[in-house]
One Martini backbone bead per residue (centre of mass of N, CA, C, O) as a GRO file, in nm:
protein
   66
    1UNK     BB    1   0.098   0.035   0.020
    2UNK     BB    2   0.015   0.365  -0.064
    3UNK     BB    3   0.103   0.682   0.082
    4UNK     BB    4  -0.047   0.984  -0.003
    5UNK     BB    5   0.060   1.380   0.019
    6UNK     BB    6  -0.028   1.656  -0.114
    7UNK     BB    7   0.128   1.926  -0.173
    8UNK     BB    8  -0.096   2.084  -0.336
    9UNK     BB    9  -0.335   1.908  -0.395
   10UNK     BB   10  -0.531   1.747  -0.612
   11UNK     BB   11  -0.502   1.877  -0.892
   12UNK     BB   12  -0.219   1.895  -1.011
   13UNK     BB   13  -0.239   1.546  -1.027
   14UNK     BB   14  -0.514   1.497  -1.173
   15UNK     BB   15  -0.365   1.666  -1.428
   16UNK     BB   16  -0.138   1.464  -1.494
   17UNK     BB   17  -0.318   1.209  -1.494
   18UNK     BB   18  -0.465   1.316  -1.727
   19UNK     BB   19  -0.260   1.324  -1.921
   20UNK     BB   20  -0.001   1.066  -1.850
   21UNK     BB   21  -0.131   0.905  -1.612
   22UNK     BB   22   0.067   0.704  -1.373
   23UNK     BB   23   0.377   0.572  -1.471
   24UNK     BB   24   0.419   0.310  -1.484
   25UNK     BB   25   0.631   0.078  -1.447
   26UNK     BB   26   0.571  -0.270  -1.603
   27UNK     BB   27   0.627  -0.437  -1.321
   28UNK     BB   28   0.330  -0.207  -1.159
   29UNK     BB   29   0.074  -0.265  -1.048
   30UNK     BB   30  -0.272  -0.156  -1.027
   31UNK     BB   31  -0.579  -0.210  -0.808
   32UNK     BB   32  -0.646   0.070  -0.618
   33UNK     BB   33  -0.852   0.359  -0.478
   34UNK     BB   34  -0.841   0.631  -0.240
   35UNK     BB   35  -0.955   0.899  -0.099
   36UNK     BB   36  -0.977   1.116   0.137
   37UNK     BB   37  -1.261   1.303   0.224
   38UNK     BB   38  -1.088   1.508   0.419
   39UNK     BB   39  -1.007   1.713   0.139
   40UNK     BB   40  -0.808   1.505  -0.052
   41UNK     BB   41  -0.492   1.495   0.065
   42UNK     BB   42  -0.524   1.147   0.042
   43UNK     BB   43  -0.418   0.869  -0.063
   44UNK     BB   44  -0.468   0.521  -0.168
   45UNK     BB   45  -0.272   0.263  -0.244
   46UNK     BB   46  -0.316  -0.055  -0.444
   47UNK     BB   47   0.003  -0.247  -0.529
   48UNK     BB   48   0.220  -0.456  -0.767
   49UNK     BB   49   0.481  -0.644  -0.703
   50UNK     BB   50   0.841  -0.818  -0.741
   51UNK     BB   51   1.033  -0.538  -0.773
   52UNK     BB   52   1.040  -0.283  -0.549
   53UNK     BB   53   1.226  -0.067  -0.688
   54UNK     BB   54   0.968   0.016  -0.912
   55UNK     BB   55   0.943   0.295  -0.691
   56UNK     BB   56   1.090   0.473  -0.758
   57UNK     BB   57   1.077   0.536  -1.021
   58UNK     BB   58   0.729   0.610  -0.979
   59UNK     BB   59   0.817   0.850  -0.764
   60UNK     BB   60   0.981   1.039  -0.961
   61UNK     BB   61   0.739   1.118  -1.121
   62UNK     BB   62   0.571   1.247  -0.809
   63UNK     BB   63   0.810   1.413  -0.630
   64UNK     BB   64   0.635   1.716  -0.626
   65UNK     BB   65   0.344   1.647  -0.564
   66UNK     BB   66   0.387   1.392  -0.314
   0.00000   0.00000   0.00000
């Protein structure tokens, strides 16, 4: 499970994500996310690999926003 934390708000990830999508590395699936009710500002994945590495990756692609 990763617990991302909006460094500005969700607007700024909502809109990157509906731009480029996830950015996920090929071995990183994507299971399903919920995001917290007050306020917006922290979201709830729940991701899958056997990999643990490509959250680098990941990371490295969202790491200004969260």
């Amino acid at each position: 499970m990763v617990i991302e934390t909006y460094a500005q708000g969700p607007g700024p990830v909502y809109a990157r994500a509906s731009e480029l999508g996830r950015m996920l590395p090929p071995s990183l699936a994507y299971l399903g996310s919920w995001v917290e009710a007050h306020g917006l500002n922290r979201c709830f994945q729940l991701m899958e690999t056997e990999e643990p590495s490509v959250f680098e990756k990941w990371i490295a692609n969202w790491a200004e926003q969260v």
